[in-house]
DRENTINU-77939 format. One record per residue (C-alpha): y, x, z. Coordinates in pm, 1 decimal. Layout:
BEGIN
y = Y | x = X | z = Z
...
//
This chain:
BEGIN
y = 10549.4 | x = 8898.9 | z = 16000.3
y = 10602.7 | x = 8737.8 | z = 15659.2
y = 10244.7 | x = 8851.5 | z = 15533.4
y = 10099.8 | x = 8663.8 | z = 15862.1
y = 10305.8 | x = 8359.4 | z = 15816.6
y = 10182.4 | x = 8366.7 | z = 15410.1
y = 9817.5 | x = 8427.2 | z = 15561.9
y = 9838.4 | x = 8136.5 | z = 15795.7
y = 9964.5 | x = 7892.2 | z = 15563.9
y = 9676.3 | x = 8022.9 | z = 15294.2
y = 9421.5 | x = 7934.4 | z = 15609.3
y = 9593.8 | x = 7598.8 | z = 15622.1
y = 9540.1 | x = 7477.7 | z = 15276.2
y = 9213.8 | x = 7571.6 | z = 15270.6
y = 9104.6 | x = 7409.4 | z = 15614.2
y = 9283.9 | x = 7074.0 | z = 15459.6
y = 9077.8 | x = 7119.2 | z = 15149.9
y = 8760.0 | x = 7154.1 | z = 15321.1
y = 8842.2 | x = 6839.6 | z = 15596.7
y = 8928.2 | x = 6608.8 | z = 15290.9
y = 8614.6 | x = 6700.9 | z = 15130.7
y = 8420.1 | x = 6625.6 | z = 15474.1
y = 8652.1 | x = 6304.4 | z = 15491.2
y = 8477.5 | x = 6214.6 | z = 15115.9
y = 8126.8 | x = 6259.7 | z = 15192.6
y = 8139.8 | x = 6037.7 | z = 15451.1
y = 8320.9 | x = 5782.5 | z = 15262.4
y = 8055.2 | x = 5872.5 | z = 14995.2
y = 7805.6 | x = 5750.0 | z = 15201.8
y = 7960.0 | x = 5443.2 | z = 15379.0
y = 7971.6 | x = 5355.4 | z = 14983.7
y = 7618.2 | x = 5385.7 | z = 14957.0
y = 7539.9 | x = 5149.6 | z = 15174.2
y = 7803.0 | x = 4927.5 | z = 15174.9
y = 7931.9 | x = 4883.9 | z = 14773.0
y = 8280.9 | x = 4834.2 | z = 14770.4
y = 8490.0 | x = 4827.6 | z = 14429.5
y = 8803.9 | x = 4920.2 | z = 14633.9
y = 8693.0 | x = 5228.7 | z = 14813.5
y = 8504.6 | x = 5380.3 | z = 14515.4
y = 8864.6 | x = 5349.5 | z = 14316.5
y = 9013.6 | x = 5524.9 | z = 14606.1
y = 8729.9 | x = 5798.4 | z = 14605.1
y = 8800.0 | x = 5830.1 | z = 14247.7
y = 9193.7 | x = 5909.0 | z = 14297.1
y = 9076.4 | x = 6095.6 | z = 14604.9
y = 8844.0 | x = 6340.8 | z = 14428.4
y = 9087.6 | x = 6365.2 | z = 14145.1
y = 9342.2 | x = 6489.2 | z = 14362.8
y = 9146.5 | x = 6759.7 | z = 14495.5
y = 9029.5 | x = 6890.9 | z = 14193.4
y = 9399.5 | x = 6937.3 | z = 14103.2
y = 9453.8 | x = 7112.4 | z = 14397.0
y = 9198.7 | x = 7385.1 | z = 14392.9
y = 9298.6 | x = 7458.2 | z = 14051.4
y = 9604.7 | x = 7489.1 | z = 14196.0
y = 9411.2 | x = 7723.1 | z = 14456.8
y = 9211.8 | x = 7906.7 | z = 14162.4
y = 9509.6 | x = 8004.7 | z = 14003.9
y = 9659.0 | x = 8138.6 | z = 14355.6
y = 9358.7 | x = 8353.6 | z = 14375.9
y = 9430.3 | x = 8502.0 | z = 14058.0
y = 9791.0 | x = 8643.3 | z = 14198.6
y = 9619.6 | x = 8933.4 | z = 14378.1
y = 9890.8 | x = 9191.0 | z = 14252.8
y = 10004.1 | x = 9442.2 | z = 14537.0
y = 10377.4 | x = 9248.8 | z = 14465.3
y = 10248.6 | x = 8923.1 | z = 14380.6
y = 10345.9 | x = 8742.6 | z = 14664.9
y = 10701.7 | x = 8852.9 | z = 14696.6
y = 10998.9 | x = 8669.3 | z = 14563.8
y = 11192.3 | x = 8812.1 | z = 14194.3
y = 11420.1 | x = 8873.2 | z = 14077.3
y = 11459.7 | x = 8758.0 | z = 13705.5
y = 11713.4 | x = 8961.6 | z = 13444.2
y = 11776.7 | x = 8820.6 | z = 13069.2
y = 11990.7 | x = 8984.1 | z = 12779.8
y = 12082.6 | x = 8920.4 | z = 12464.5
y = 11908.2 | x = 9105.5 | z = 12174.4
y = 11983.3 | x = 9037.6 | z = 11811.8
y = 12117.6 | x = 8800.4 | z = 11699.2
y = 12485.7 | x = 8813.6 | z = 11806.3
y = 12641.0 | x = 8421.8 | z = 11916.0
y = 12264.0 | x = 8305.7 | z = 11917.9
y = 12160.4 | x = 8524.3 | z = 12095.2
y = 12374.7 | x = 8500.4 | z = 12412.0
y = 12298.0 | x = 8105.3 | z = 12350.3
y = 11945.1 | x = 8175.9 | z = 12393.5
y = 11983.4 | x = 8377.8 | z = 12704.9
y = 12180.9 | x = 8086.6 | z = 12875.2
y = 11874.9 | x = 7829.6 | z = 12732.1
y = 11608.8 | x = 8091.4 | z = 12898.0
y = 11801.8 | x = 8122.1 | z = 13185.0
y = 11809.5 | x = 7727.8 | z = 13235.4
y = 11462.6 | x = 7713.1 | z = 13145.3
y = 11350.2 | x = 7946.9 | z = 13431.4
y = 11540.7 | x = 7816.3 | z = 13700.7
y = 11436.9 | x = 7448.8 | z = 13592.9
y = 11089.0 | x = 7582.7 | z = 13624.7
y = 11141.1 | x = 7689.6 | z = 13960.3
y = 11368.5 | x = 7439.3 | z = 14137.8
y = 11021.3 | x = 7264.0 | z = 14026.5
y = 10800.2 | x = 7427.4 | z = 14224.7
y = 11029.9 | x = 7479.8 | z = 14485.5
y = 11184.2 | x = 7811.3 | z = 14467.2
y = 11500.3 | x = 7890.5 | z = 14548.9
y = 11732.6 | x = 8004.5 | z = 14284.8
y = 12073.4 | x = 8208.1 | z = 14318.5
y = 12232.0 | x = 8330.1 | z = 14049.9
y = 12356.5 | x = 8701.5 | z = 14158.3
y = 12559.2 | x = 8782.2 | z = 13807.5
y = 12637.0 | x = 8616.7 | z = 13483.8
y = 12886.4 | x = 8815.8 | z = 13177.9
y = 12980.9 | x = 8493.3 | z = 12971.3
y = 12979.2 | x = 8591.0 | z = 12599.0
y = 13299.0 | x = 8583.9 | z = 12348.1
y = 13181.1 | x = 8267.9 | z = 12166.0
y = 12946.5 | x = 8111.1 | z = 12397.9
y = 12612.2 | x = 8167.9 | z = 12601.9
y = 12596.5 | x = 8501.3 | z = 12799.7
y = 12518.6 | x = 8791.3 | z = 12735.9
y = 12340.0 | x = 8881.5 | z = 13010.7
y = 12245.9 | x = 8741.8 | z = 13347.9
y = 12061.4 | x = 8833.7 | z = 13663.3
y = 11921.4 | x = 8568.8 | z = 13948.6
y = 11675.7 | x = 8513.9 | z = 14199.8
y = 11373.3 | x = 8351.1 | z = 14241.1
y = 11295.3 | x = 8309.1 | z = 14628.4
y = 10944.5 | x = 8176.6 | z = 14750.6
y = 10652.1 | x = 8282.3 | z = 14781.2
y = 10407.6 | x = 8455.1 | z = 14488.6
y = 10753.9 | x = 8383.9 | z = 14261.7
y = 10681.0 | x = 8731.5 | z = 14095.9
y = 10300.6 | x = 8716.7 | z = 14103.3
y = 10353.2 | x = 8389.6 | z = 13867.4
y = 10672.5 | x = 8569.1 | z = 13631.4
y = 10591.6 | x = 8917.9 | z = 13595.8
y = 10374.0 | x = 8827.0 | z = 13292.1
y = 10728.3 | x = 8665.3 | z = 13131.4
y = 10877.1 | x = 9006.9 | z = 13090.5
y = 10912.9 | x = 9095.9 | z = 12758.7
y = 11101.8 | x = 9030.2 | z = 12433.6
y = 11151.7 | x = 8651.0 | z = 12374.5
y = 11221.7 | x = 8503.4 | z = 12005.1
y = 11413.3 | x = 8202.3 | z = 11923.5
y = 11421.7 | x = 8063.3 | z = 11519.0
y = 11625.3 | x = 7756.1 | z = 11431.9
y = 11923.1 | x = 7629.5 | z = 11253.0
y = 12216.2 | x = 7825.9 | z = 11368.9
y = 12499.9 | x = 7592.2 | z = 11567.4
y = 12724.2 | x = 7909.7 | z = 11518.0
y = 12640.4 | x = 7926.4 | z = 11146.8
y = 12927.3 | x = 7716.7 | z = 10923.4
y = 12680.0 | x = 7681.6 | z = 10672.3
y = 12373.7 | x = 7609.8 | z = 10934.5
y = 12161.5 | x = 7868.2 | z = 10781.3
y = 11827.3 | x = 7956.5 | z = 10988.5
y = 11823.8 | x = 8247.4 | z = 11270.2
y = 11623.1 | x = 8444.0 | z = 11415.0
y = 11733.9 | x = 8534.0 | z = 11781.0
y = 11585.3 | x = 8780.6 | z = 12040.0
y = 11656.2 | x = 8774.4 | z = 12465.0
y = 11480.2 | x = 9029.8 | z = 12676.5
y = 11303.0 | x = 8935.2 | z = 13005.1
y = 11316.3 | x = 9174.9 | z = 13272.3
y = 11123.3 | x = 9069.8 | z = 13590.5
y = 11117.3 | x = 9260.1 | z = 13883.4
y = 10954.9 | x = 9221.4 | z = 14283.5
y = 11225.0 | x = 9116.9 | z = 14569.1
y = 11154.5 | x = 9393.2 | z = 14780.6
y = 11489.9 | x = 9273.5 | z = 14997.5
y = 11479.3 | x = 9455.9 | z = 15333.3
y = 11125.9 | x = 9613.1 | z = 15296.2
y = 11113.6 | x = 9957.7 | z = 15395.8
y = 11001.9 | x = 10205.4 | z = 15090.9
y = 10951.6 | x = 10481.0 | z = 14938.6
y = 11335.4 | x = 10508.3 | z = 14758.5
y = 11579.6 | x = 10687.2 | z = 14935.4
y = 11911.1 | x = 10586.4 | z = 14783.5
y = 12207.7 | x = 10865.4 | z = 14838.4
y = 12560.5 | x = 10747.1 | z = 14840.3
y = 12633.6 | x = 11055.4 | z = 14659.2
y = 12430.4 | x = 10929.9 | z = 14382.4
y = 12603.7 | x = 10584.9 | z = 14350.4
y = 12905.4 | x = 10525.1 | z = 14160.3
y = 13045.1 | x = 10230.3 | z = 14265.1
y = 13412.1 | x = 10030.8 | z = 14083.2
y = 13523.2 | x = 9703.9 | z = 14183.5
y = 13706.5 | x = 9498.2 | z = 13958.5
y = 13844.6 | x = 9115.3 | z = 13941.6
y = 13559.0 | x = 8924.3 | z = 13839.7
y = 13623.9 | x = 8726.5 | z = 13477.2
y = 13341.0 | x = 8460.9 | z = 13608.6
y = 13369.6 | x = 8134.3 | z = 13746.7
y = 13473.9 | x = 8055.4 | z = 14118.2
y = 13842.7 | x = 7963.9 | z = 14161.0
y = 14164.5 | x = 8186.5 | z = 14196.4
y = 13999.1 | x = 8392.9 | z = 14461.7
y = 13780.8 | x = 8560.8 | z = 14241.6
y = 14079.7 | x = 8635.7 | z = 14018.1
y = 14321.0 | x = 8757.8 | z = 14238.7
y = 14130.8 | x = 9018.4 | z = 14414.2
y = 13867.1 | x = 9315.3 | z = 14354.0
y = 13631.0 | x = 9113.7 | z = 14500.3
y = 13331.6 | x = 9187.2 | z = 14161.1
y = 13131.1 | x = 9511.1 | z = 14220.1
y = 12949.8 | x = 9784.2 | z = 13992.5
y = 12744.1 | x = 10019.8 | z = 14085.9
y = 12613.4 | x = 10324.2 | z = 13885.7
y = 12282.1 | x = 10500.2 | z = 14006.1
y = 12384.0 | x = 10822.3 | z = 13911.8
y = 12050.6 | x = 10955.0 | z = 13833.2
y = 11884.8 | x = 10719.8 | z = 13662.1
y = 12182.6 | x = 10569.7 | z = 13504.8
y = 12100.6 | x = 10257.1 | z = 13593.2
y = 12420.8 | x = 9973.5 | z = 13632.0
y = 12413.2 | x = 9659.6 | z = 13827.5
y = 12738.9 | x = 9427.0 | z = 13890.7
y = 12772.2 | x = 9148.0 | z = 14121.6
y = 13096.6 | x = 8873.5 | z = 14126.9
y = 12950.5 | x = 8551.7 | z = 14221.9
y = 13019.1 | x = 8599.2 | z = 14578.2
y = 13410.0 | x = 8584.1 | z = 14680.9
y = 13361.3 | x = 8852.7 | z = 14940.2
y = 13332.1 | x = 9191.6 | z = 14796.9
y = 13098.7 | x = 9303.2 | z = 15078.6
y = 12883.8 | x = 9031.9 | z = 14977.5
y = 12869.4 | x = 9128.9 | z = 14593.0
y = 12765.1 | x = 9520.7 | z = 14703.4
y = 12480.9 | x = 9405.7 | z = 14928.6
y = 12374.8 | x = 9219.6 | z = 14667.9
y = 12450.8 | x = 9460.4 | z = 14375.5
y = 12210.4 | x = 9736.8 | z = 14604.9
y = 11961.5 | x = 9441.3 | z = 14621.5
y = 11940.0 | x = 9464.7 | z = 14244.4
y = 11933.0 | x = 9825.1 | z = 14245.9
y = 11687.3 | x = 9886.7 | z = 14476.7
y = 11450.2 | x = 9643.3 | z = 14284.0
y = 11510.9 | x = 9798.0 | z = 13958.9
y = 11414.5 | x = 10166.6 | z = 14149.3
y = 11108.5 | x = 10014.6 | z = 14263.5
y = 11022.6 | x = 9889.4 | z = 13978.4
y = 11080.9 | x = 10191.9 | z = 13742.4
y = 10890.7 | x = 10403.8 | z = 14021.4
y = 10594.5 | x = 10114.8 | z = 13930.5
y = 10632.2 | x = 10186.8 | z = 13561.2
y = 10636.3 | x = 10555.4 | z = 13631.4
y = 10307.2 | x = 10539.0 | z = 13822.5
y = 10201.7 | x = 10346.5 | z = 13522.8
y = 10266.5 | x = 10580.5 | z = 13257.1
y = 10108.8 | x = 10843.5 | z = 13462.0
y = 9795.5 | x = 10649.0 | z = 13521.6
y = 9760.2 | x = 10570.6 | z = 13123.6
y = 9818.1 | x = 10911.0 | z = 13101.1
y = 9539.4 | x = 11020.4 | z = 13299.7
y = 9292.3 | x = 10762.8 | z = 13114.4
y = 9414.7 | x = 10898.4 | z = 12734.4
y = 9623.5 | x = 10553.0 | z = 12709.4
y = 9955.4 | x = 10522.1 | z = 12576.9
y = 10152.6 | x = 10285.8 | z = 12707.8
y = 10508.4 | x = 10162.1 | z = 12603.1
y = 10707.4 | x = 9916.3 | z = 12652.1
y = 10852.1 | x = 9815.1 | z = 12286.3
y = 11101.9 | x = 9502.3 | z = 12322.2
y = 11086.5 | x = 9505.1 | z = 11969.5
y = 10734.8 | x = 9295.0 | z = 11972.9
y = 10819.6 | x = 8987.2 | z = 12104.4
y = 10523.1 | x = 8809.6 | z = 12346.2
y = 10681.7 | x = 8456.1 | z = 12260.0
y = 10822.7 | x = 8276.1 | z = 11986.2
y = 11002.9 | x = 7945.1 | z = 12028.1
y = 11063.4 | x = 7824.8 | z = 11649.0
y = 11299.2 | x = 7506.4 | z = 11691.3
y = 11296.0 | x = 7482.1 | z = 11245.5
y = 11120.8 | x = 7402.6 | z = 11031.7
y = 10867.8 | x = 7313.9 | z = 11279.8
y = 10844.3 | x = 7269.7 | z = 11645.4
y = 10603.0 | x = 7513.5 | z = 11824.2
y = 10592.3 | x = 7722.2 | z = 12114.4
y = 10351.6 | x = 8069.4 | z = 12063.7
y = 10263.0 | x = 8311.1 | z = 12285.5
y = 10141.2 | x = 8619.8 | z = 12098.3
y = 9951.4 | x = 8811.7 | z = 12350.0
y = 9728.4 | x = 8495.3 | z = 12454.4
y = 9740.5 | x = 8240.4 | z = 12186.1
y = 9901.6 | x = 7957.9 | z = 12406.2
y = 10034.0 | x = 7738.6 | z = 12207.0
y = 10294.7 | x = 7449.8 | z = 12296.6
y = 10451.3 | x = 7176.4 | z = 12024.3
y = 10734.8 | x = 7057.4 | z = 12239.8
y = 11009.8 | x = 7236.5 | z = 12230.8
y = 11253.9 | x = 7029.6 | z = 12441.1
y = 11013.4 | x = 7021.4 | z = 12758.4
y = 10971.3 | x = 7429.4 | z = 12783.3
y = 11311.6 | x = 7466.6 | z = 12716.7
y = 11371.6 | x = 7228.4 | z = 13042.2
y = 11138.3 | x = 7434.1 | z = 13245.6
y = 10778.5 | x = 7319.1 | z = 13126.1
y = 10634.9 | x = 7731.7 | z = 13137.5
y = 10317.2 | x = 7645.4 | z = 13356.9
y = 10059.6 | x = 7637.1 | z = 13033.2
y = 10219.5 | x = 8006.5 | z = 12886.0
y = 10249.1 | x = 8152.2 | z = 13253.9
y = 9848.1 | x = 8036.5 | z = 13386.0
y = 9738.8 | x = 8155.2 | z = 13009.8
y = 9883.9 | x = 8487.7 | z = 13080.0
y = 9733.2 | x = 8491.2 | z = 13425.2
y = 9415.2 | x = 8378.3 | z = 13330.0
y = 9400.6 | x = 8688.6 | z = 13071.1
y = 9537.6 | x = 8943.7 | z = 13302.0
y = 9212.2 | x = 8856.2 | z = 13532.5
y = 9004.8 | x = 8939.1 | z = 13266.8
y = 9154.9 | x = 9253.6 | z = 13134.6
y = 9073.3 | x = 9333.7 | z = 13512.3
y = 8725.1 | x = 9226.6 | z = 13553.0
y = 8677.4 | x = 9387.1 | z = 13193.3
y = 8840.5 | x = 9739.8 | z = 13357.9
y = 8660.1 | x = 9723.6 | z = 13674.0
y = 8333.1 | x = 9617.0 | z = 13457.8
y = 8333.5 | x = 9915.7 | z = 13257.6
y = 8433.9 | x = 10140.3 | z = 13585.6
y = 8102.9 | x = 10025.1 | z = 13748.9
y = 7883.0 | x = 10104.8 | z = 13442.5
y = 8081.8 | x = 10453.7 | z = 13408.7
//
């Protein structure tokens, strides 16, 4: 039902694209004969417009991932850097959601551990609309922030690192996972977030331990503790999914003679706030000056780069497949 109703409104756009653009050619030539200052302005903004929009379209085309078009779900964590780190996971954190709100995605924020100091350590929301993964799943990675340290008495320079996890919403999609209750460990606990002396006075904040994979999810935004383990599984069973992905990965490079790893310890982007102002992206050379506007969201240049490139390392594969 949902992949009809994203079909559909696909159809849509591109039926509206192709009636403006029969709309302009006959305004096109009603200017030809008839010279009119006012129209040809409007043309102008017209055909301007549309341009913009199948870019917009271009770059759609490029999200042709078998998850692409599902919502995410969008994990952060502080690396090195102690205090500075958890700072720059709350600064990423805004910084993604800003971006979405944006394009209007729905953001909920499933479960936030504040840090000693300030920031948070770690933090997990999602991002609901449609291609929302398609357009993050390049983001995951290790992120590095350098500036003057707030923290620091003497304001000395730091280096800080986040990590970016980004995974598909598979929500209530059937799949291949089958989750045991005997393999789930699951505590509740009074949740040391925000939300009022409900949360505090009752178990209502949920972990859950995947027994054999080890993996741990927690959940205490919600006052009901039903809601926190429906959306604690949620987690889970997107983090399954997507280590079953990785898996098939691995054993795909495998097959080829490829090594792949994923090694947190080489950052993909570098925000350096001192001595200079830049914004780098290490895998695709996009570069950004101002600071201040990623930091409030602006991630469109760094995320179409990285789309952009991931079409070609596939056109280069398939390339080299059809000479083979």
């Amino acid at each position: 039902m949902q992949l009809m109703i994203r079909l559909r409104d696909e159809v849509f756009v591109w039926e509206s694209l192709d009636a403006r653009l029969a709309e302009l050619h006959e305004l096109t030539e009603l200017l030809d004969s008839e010279p009119d200052s006012q129209l040809e302005g409007e043309i102008n903004e017209s055909v301007a417009q549309i341009e913009e929009d199948l870019e917009k379209q271009r770059f759609r085309l490029l999200l042709n991932g078998p998850h692409d078009a599902k919502s995410a779900i969008v994990s952060i964590h502080a690396g090195n850097g102690g205090t500075d780190a958890m700072d720059w996971v709350q600064m990423l954190q805004r910084a993604y959601m800003r971006w979405a709100e944006s394009r209007g995605y729905r953001v909920d924020l499933l479960d936030e551990m504040p840090g000693e100091e300030a920031g948070i350590k770690s933090t997990t929301f999602s991002v609901d609309g449609p291609y929302a993964y398609g357009y993050l799943r390049g983001e995951a990675g290790a992120h590095r922030l350098i500036r003057l340290s707030p923290f620091d008495a003497a304001h000395r320079r730091q280096t800080s690192f986040a990590k970016v996890e980004v995974m598909p919403d598979i929500g209530d999609e059937p799949i291949e996972i089958n989750i045991r209750p005997e393999d789930l460990e699951v505590d509740t606990f009074r949740s040391t977030g925000k939300g009022g002396q409900h949360l505090n006075k009752t178990d209502s904040a949920v972990r859950i331990r995947h027994k054999p994979t080890g993996i741990v999810v927690t959940c205490q935004n919600e006052r009901s503790q039903i809601q926190n383990r429906e959306l604690a599984l949620r987690v889970l069973k997107s983090k399954l999914y997507e280590l079953e992905i990785e898996q098939r990965e691995r054993d795909a490079a495998q097959i080829k003679g490829a090594h792949v790893e994923a090694d947190f310890g080489n950052q993909i982007r570098t925000v350096t706030i001192h001595p200079y102002s830049l914004v780098k992206d290490h895998r695709t050379g996009a570069e950004q000056s101002d600071t201040v506007a990623y930091l409030n969201g602006d991630l469109d240049r760094f995320i179409q780069a990285n789309l952009t490139a991931r079409a070609g390392e596939a056109l280069s594969a398939a390339t080299i497949s059809t000479i083979v």
